[in-house]
C-alpha positions as CSV (number, residue, x, y, z in Angstrom):
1,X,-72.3,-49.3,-30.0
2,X,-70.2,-47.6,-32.3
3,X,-66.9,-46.6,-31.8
4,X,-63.8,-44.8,-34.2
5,X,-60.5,-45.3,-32.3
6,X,-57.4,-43.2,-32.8
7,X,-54.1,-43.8,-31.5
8,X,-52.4,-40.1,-30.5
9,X,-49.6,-38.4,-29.6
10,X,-51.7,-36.2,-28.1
11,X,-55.4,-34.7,-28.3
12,X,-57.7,-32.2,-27.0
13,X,-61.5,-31.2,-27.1
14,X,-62.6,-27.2,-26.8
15,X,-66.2,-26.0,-26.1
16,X,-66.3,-22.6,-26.8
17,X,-62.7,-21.8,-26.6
18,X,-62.0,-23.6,-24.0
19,X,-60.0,-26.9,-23.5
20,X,-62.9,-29.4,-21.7
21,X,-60.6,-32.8,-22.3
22,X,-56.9,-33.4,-23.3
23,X,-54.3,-36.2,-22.8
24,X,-50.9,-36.7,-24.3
25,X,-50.2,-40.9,-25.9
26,X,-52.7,-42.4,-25.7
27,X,-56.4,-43.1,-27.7
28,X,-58.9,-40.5,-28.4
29,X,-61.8,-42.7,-29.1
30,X,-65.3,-41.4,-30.6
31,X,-68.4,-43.5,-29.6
32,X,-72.0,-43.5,-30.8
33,X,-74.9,-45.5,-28.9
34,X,-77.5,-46.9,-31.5
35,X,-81.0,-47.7,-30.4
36,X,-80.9,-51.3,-29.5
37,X,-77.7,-50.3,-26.8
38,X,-78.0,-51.0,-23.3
39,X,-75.0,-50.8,-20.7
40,X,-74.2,-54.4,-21.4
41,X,-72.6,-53.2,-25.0
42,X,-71.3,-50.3,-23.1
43,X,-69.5,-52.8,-21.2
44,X,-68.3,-54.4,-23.7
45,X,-67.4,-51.4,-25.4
46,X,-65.1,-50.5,-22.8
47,X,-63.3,-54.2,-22.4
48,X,-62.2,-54.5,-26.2
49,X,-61.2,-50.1,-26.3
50,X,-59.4,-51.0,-22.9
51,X,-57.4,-54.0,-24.3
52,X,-57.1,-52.6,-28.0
53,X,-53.5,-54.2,-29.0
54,X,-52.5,-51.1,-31.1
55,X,-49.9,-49.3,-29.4
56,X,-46.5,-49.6,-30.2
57,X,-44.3,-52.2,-28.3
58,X,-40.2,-51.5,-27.4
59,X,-39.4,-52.7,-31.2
60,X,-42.6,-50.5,-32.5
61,X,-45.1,-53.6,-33.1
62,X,-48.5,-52.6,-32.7
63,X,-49.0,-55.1,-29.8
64,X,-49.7,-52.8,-26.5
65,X,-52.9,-51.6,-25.0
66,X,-53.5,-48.3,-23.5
67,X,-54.1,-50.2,-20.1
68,X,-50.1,-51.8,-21.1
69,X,-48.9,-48.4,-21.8
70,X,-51.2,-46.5,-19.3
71,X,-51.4,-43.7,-22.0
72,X,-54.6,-41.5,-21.8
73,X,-57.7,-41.9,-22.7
74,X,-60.0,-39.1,-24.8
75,X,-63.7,-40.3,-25.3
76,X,-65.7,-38.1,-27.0
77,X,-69.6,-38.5,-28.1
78,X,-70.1,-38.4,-31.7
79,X,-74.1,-39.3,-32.6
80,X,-72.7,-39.0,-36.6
81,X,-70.4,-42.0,-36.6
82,X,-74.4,-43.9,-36.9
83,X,-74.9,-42.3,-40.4
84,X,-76.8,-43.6,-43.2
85,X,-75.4,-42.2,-46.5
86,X,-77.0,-45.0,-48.4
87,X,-80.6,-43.4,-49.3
88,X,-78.9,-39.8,-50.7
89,X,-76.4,-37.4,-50.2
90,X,-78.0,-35.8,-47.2
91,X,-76.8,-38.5,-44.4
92,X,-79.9,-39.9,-41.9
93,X,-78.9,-40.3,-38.6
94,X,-81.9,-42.8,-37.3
95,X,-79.6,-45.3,-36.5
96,X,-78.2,-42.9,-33.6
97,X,-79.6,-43.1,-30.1
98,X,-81.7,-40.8,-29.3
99,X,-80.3,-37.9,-27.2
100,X,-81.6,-39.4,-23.0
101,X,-80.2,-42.7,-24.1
102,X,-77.0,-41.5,-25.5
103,X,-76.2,-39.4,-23.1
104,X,-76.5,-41.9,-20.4
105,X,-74.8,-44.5,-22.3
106,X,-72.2,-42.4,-23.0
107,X,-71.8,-41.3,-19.2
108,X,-71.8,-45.3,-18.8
109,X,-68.5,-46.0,-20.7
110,X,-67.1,-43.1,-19.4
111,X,-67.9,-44.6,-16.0
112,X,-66.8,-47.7,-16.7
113,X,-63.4,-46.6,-18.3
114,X,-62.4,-44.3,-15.2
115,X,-63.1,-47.6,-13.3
116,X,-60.5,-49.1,-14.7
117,X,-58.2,-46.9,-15.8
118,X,-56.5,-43.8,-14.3
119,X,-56.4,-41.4,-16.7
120,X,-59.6,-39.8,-18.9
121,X,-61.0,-37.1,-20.2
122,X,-63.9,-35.9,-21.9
123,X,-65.9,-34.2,-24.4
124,X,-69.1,-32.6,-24.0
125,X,-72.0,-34.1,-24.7
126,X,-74.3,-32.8,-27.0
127,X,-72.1,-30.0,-27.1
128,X,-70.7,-27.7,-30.7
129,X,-66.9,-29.6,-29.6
130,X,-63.7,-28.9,-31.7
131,X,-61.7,-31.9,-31.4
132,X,-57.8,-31.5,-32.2
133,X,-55.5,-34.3,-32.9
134,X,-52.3,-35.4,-33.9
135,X,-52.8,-38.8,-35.0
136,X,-49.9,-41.2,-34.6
137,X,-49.2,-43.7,-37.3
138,X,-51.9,-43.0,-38.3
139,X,-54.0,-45.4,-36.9
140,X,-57.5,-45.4,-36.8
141,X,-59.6,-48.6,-36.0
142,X,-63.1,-48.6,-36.3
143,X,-65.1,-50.5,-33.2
144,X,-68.5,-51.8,-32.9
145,X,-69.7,-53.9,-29.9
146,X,-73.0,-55.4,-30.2
């Protein structure tokens, strides 16, 4: 699994004009289920995004997690974070998921996080989404669980 993490001061998702997902601090994290995924690397997804030590401490150390802090959480789908620009200019996207598997990996860590944490939102899957950000830092941490 596939993830891009971003630490915010605040972030929201629109389909169609309208505002699906938004939180204030916090992470808006991007995730990406690849073929070989099952909900044991969603799991795993979830425990390292969950204890993430990359919010800001009293003295502005990056040593917090969003589970410390109890900022929000924004997970959105994003199939392209599996592309393959290596063959051509055109990116391949084989080492996405397909679509049924995705989506219900996806619907997994989303599970999962609301589990154990009290406040997330969401994107759309499969969905034309306009994600809006204001990163904080920045800081932006790739993550991949396998």
């Amino acid at each position: 699994m596939i993830g891009l993490v971003q630490r915010v001061k605040q972030a929201r998702v629109e389909v169609d004009g309208s505002t699906v997902g938004a939180i204030g601090p916090g992470l808006l994290v991007l995730v990406c289920a690849e073929p070989a995924d099952t909900e044991v690397q969603a799991r795993r997804f979830v425990d390292k995004m969950l204890k993430l030590r990359i919010l800001a401490d009293e003295v502005g150390r990056m040593n917090r997690s969003v589970q410390d802090t109890g900022g929000g959480l924004l997970i959105v789908s994003q199939f392209t974070l599996a592309a393959d620009t290596a063959g051509g200019n055109r990116p391949s996207f084989t080492g996405a998921a397909p679509a049924d598997q995705g989506r219900r990996l996806y619907e997994a860590v989303l599970a999962l996080a609301r589990e154990r944490h009290p406040q997330v939102a969401c994107g759309e899957f499969g969905a034309d989404m306009q994600v809006h950000l204001v990163n904080d830092g920045p800081v932006t941490i790739p993550l991949r669980v396998t």
